[in-house]
BALOBA-1460 file (C-alpha; in Angstrom, 3 decimals):
// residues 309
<rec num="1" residu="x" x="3.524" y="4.981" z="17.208"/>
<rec num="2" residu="x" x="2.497" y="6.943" z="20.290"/>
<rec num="3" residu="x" x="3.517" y="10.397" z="20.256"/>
<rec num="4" residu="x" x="2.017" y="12.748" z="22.670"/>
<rec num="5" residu="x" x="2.585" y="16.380" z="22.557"/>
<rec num="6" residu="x" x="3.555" y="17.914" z="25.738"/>
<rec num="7" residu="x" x="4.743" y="21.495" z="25.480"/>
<rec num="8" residu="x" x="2.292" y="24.141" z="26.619"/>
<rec num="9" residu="x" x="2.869" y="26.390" z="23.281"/>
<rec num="10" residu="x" x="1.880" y="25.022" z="20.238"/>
<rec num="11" residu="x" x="4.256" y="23.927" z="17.791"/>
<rec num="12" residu="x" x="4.018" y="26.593" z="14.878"/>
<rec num="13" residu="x" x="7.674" y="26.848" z="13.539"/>
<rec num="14" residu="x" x="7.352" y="30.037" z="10.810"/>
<rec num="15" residu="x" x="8.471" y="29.665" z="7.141"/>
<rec num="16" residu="x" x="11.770" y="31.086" z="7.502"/>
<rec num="17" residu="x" x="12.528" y="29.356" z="11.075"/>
<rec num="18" residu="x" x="15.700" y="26.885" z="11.329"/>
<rec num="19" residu="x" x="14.550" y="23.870" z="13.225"/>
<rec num="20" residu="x" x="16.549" y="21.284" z="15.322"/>
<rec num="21" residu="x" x="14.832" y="17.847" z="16.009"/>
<rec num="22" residu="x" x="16.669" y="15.711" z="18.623"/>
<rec num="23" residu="x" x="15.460" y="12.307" z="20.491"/>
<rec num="24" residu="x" x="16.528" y="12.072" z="24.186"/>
<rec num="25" residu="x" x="16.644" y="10.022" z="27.115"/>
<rec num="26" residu="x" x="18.273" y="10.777" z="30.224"/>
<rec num="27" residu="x" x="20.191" y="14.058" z="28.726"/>
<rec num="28" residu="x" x="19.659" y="16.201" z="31.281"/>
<rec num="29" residu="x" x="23.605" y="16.749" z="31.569"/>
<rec num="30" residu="x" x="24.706" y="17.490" z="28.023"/>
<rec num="31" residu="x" x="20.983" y="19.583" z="27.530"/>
<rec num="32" residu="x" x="21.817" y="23.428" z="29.061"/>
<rec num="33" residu="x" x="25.217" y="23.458" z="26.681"/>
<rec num="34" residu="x" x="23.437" y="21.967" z="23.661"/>
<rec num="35" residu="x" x="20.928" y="24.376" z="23.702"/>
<rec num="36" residu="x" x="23.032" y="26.700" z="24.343"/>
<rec num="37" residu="x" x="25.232" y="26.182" z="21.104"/>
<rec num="38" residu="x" x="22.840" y="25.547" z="18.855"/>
<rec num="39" residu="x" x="20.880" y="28.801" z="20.037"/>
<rec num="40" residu="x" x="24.074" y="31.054" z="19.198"/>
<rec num="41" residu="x" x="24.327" y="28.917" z="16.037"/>
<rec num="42" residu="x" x="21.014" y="30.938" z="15.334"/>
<rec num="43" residu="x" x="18.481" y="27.964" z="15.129"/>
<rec num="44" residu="x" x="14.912" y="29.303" z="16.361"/>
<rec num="45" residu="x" x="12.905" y="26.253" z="17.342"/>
<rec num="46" residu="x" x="13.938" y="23.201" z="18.932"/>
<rec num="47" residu="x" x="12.113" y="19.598" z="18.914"/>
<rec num="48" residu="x" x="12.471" y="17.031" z="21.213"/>
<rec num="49" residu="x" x="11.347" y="13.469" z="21.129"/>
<rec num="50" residu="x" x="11.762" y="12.255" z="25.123"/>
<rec num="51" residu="x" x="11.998" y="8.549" z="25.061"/>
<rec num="52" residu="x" x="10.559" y="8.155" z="28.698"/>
<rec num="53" residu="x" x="13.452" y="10.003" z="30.714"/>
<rec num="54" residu="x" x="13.943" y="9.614" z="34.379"/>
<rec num="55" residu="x" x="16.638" y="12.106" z="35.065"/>
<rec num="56" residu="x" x="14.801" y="15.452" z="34.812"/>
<rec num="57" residu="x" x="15.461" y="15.516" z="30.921"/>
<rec num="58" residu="x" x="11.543" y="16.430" z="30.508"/>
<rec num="59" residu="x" x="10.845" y="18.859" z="32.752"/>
<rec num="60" residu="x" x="14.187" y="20.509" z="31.813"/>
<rec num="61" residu="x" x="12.800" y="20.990" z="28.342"/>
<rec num="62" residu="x" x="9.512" y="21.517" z="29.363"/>
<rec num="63" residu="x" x="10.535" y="25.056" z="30.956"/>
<rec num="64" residu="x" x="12.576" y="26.294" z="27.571"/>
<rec num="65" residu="x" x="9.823" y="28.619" z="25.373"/>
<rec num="66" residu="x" x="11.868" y="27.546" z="22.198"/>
<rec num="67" residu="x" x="11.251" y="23.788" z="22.949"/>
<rec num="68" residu="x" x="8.153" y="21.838" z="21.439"/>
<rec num="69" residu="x" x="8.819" y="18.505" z="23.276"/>
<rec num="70" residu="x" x="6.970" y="15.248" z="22.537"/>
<rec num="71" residu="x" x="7.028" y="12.036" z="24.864"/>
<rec num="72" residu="x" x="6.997" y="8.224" z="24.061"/>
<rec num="73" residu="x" x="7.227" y="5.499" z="26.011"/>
<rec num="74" residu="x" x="7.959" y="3.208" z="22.755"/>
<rec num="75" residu="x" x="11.108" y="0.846" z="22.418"/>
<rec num="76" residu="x" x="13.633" y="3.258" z="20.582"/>
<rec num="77" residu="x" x="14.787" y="-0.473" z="18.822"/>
<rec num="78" residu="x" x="11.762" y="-1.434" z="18.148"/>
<rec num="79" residu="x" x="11.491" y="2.090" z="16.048"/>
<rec num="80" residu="x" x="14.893" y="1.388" z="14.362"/>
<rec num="81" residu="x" x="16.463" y="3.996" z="16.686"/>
<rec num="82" residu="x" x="13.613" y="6.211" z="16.748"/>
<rec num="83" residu="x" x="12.961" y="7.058" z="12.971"/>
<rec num="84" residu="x" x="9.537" y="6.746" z="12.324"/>
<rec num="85" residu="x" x="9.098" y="9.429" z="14.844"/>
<rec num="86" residu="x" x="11.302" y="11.394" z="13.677"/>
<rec num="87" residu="x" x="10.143" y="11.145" z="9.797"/>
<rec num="88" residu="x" x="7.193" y="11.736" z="10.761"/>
<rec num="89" residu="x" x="7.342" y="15.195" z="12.926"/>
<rec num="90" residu="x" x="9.396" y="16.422" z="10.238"/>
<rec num="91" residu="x" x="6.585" y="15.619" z="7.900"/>
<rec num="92" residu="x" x="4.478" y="17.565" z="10.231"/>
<rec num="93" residu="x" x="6.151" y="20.354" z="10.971"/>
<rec num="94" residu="x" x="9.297" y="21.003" z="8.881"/>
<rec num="95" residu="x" x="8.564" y="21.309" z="5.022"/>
<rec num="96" residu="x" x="10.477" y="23.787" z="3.305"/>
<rec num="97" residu="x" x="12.387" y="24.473" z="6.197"/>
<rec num="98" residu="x" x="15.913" y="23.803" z="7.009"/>
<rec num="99" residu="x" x="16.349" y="20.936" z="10.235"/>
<rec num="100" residu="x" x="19.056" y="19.738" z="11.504"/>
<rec num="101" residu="x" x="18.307" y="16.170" z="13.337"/>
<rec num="102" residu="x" x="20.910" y="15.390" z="15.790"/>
<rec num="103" residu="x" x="21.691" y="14.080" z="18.724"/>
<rec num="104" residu="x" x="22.269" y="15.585" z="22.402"/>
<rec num="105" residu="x" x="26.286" y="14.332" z="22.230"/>
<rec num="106" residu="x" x="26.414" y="15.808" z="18.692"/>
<rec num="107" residu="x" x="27.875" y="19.838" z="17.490"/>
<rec num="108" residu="x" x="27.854" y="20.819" z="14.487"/>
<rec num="109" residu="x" x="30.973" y="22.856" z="12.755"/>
<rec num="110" residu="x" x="31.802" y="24.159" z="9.392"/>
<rec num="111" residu="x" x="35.069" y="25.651" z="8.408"/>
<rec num="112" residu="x" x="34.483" y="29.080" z="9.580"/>
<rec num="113" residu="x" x="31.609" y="28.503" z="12.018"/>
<rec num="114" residu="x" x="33.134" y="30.125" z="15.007"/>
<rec num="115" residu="x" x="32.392" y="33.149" z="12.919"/>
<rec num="116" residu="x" x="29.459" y="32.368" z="10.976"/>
<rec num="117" residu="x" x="25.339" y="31.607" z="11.531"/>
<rec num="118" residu="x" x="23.454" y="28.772" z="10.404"/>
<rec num="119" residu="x" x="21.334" y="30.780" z="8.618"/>
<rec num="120" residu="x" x="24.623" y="32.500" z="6.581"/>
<rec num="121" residu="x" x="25.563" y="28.961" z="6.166"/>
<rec num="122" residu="x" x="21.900" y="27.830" z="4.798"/>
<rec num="123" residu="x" x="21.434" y="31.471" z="2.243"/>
<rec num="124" residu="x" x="24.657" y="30.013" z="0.650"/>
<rec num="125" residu="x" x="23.336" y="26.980" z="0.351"/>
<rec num="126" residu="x" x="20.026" y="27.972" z="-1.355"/>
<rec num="127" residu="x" x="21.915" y="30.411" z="-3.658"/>
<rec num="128" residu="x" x="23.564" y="27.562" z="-5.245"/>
<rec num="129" residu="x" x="20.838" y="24.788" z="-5.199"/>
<rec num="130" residu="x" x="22.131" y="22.452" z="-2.204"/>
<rec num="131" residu="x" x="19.249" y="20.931" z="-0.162"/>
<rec num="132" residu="x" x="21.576" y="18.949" z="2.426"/>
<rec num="133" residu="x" x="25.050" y="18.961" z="4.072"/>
<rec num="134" residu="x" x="27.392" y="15.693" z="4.604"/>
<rec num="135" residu="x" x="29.226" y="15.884" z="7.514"/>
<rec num="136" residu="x" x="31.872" y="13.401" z="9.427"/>
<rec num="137" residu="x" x="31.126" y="12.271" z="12.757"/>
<rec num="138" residu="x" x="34.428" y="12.957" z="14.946"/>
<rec num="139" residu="x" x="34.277" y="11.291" z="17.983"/>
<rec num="140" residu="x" x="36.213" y="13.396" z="20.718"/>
<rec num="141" residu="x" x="37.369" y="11.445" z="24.141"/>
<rec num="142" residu="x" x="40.009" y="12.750" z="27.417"/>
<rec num="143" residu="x" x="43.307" y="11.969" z="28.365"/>
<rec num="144" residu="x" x="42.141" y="11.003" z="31.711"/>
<rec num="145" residu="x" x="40.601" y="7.770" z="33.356"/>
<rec num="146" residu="x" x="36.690" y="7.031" z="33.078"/>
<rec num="147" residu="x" x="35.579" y="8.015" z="35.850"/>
<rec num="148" residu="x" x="37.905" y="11.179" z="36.880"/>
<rec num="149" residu="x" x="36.371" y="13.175" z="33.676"/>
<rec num="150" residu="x" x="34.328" y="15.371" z="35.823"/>
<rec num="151" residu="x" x="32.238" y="16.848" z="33.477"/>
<rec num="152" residu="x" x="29.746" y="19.703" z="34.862"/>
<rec num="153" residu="x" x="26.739" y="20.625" z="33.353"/>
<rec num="154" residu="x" x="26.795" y="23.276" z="30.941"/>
<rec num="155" residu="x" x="30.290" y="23.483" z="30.467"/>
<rec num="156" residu="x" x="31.446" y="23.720" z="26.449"/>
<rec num="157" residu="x" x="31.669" y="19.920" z="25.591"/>
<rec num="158" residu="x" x="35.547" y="20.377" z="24.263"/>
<rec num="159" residu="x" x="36.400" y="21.507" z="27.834"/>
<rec num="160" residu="x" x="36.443" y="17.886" z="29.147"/>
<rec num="161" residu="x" x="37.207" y="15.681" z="25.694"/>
<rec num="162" residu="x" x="39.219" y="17.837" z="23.453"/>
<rec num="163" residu="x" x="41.446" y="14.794" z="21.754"/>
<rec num="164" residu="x" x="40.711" y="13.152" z="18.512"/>
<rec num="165" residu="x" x="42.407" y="10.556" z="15.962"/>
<rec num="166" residu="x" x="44.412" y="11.886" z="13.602"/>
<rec num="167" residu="x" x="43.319" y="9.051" z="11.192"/>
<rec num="168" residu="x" x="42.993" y="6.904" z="9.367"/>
<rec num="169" residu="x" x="39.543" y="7.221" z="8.018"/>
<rec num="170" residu="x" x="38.577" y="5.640" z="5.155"/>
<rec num="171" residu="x" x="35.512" y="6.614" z="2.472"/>
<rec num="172" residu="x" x="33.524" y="3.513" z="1.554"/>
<rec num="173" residu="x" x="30.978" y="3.117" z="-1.275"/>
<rec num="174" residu="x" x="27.383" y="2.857" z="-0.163"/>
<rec num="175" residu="x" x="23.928" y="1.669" z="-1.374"/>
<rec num="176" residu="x" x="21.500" y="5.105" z="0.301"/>
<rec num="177" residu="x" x="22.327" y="8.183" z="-0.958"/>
<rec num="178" residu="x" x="24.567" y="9.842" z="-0.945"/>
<rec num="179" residu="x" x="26.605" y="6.662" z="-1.579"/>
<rec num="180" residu="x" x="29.201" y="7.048" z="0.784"/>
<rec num="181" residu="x" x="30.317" y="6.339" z="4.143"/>
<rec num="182" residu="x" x="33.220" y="6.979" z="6.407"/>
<rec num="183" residu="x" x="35.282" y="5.220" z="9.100"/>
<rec num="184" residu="x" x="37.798" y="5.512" z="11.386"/>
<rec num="185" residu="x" x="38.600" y="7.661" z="14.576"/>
<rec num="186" residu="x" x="39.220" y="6.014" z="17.939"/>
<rec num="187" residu="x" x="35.869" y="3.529" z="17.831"/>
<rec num="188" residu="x" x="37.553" y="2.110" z="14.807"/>
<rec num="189" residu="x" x="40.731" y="1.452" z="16.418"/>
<rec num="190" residu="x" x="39.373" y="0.243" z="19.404"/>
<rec num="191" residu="x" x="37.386" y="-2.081" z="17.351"/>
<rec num="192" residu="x" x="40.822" y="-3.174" z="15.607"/>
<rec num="193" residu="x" x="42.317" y="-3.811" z="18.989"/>
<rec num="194" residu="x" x="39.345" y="-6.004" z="20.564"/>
<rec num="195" residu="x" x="38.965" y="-7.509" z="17.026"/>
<rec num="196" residu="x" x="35.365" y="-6.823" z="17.237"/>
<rec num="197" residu="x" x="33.364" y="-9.357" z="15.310"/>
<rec num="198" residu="x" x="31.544" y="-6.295" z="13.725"/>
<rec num="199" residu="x" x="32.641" y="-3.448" z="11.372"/>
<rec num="200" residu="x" x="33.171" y="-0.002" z="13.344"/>
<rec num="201" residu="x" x="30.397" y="2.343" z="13.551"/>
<rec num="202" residu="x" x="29.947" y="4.512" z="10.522"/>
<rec num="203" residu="x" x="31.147" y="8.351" z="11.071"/>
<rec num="204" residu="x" x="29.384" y="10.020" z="8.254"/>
<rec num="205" residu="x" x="26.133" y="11.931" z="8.483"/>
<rec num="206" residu="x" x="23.592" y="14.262" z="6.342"/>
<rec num="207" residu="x" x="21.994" y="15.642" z="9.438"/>
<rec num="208" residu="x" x="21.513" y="19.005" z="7.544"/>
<rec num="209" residu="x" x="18.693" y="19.165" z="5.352"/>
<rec num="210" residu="x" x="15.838" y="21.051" z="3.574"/>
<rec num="211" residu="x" x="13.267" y="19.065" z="3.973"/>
<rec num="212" residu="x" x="10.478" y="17.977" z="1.672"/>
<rec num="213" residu="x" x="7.336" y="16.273" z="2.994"/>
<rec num="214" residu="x" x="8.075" y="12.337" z="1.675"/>
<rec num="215" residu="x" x="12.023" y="12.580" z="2.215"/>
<rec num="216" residu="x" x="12.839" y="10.435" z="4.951"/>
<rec num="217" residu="x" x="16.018" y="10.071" z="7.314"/>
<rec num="218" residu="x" x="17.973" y="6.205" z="6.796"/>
<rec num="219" residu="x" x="20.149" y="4.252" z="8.633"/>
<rec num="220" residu="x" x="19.502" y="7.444" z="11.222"/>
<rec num="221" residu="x" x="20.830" y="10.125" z="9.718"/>
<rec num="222" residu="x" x="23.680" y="8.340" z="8.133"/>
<rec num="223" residu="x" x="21.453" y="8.211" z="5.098"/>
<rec num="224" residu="x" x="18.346" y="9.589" z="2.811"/>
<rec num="225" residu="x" x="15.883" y="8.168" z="0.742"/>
<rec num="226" residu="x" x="15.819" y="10.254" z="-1.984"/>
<rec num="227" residu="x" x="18.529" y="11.927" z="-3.726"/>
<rec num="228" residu="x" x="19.460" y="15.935" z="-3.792"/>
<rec num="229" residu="x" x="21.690" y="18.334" z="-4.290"/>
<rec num="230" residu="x" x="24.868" y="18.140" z="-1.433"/>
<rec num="231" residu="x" x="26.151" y="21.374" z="-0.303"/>
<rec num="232" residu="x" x="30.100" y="21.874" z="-1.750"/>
<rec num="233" residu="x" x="31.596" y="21.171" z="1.284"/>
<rec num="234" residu="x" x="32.499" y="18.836" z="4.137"/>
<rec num="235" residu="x" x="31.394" y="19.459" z="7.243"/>
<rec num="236" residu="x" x="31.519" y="17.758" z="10.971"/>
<rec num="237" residu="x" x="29.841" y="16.743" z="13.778"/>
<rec num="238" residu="x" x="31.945" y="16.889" z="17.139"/>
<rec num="239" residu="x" x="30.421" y="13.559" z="19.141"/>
<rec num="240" residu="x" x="31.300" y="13.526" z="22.877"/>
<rec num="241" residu="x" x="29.828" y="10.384" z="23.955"/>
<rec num="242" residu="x" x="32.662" y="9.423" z="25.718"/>
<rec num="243" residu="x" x="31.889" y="11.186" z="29.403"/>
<rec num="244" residu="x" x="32.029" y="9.468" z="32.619"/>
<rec num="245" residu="x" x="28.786" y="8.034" z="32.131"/>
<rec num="246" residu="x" x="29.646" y="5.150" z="29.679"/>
<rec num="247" residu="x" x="30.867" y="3.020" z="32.042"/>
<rec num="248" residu="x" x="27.283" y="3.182" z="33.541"/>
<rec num="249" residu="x" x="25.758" y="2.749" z="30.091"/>
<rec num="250" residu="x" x="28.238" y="-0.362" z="29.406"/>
<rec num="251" residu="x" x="26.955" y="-2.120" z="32.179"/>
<rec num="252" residu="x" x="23.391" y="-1.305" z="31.601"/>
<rec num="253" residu="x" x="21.771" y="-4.306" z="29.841"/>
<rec num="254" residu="x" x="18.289" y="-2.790" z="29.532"/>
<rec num="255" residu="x" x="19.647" y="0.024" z="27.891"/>
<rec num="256" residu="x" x="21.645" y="-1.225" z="25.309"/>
<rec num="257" residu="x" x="19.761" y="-4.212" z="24.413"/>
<rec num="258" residu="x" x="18.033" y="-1.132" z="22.548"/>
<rec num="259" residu="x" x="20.714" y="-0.236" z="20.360"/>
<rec num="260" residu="x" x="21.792" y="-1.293" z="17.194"/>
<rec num="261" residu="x" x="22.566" y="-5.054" z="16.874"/>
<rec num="262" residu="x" x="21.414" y="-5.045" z="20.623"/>
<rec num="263" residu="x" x="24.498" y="-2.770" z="21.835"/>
<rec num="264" residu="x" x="27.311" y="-5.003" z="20.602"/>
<rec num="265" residu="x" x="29.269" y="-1.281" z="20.026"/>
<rec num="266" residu="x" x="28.313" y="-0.550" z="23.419"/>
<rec num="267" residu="x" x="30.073" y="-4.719" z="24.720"/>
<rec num="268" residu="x" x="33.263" y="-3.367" z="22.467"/>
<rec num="269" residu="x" x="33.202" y="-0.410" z="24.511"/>
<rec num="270" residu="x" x="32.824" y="-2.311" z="27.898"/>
<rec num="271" residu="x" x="35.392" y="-4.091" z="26.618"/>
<rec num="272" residu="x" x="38.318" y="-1.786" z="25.470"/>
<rec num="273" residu="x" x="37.911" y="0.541" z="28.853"/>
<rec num="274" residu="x" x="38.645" y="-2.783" z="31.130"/>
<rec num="275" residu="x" x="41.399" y="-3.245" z="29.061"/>
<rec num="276" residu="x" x="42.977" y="0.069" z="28.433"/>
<rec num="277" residu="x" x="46.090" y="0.458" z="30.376"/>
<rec num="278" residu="x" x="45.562" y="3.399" z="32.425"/>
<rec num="279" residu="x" x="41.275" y="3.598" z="32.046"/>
<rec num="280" residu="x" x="41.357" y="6.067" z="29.347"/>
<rec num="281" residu="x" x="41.022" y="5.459" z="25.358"/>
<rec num="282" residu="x" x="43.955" y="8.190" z="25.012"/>
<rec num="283" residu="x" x="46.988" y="7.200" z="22.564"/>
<rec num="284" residu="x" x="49.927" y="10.119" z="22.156"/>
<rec num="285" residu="x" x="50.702" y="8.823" z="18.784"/>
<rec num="286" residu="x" x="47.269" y="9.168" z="17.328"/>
<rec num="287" residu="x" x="45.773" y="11.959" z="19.597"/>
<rec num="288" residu="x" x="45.271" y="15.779" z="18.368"/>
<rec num="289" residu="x" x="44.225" y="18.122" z="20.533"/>
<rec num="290" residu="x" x="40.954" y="20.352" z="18.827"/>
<rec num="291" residu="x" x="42.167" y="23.621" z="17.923"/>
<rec num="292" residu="x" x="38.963" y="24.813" z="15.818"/>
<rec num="293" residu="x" x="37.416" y="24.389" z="12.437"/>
<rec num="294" residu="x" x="40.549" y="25.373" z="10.211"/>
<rec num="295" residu="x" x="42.734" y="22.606" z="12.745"/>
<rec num="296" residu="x" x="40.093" y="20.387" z="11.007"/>
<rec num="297" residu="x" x="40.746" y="21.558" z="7.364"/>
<rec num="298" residu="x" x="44.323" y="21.205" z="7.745"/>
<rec num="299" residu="x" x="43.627" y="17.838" z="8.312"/>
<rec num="300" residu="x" x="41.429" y="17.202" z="5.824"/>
<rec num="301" residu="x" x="38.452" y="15.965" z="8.036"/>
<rec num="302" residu="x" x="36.717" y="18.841" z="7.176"/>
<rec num="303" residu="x" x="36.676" y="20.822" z="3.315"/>
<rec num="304" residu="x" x="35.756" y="24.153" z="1.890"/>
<rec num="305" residu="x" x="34.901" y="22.829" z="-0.997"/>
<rec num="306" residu="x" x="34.661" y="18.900" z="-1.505"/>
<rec num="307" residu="x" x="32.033" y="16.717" z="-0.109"/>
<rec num="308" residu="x" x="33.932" y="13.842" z="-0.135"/>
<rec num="309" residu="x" x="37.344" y="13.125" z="1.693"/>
């Protein structure tokens, strides 16, 4: 596993710092508003794992002073979507510290977190004993055509795809801790509709943790090795990987013959935009318009006080 520090300052996150960890490649466009989030979110030191970017991702995060950034040139399949590293910086750098490992498509919300810090958010959580939040993944998408999205760097993410399923989502028993997962949103119907010869991708998370050298991210963050505490509370995580740019992706065998079950989400996806009626995944029976963190209580993707929907 070659992992080769970059980053002029050293990596020296203090005790009390929150730290994001996030694997890239060619993220140069959703970069300047993720950072920008998570820094009014109040996290103090960000991590990056570049997976050999060609777009300017690296020198991008090379110029931030709150970025420690790390390079490899491995296969992200071959390293199960980029675990090991990821395990093992946390290892390194993160024990006793709240992380948050997520991706560049991925925001995180709370009911209330227009209004609240992470670290607010995290005090609670160590008052009552919780070492980790679960969270549903909502995936977000536009009411136009790929291709006529537009979206400009830096721009808020919701800007461009505010629109989510209403449902259904379904909670599954699981083997990992915590022992559940969740599905639904629009990848699950659009799996339904090309009767995808795989399940939909699984839309629950603990990306949220306070980590403990030996603990160890599964199934990416879907899962974790060992048991503790949840936080009372459901949480999400906004995805917006449905810019322009997936039709681009789609069609790029190199690059998702890395993905799980070499990108057979990514052929269902191909798929489903050649056959969408007007080039958009947008239904106006199932679509809701984001309107917040309480829109998402009232309907009951996310809770104040149960982990599980």
């Amino acid at each position: 596993m070659a992992l080769r520090y970059l980053s002029a300052r050293p990596l020296a996150p203090g005790p009390h710092d929150h730290v994001l960890l996030c694997k890239v490649k060619n993220e140069a466009l959703r970069l300047p508003y993720f950072l920008s989030y998570y820094r009014g979110l109040g996290f103090d030191r960000f991590v990056f794992i570049d997976n050999d970017s060609r777009d300017g991702t690296l020198e991008l995060l090379l110029a931030e002073p709150d970025c420690g950034v790390f390079h490899t040139a491995d296969s992200f399949g071959a390293a199960y979507g980029g675990l090991p590293w990821i395990n093992r910086l946390l290892d390194d750098y993160c024990d006793g510290r709240w992380v948050l490992a997520a991706d560049a498509d991925e925001i995180l919300v709370w009911p209330g977190s227009e209004r609240e810090s992470i670290k607010t958010l995290t005090a609670r959580f160590d008052a009552s004993g919780a070492e980790a939040l679960f969270t549903v993944m909502l995936d977000l998408y536009s009411d136009k055509p790929f291709g006529s999205i537009g979206y400009r760097q830096g721009a808020p993410f919701i800007d461009y795809l505010p629109f989510f399923d209403r449902g259904p989502y379904r909670l599954d028993k699981a083997v990992l801790f915590p022992h559940h997962q969740v599905y639904g949103g629009v990848r699950a119907r659009l799996f339904r509709a090309m009767q995808a010869p795989i399940h939909a991708p699984t839309i629950s998370k603990v990306p949220l943790v306070k980590w403990r050298k030996g603990q160890r991210f599964m199934l990416s963050t879907h899962a974790l090795k060992r048991p503790v505490e949840l936080a009372a509370m459901r949480a999400a995580l906004l995805h917006f990987k449905l810019f322009d740019e997936i039709l681009d992706k789609c069609r790029d065998e190199n690059v998702i013959a890395e993905y799980f079950e070499k990108g057979r989400e990514y052929r269902v996806l191909a798929q489903a935009i050649a056959q969408s009626r007007d080039g958009s995944f947008y239904d106006p029976r199932l679509a809701v318009r984001y309107a917040g963190t309480e829109h998402l209580t009232r309907f009951g993707i996310m809770d104040r006080e149960n982990i599980f929907p």
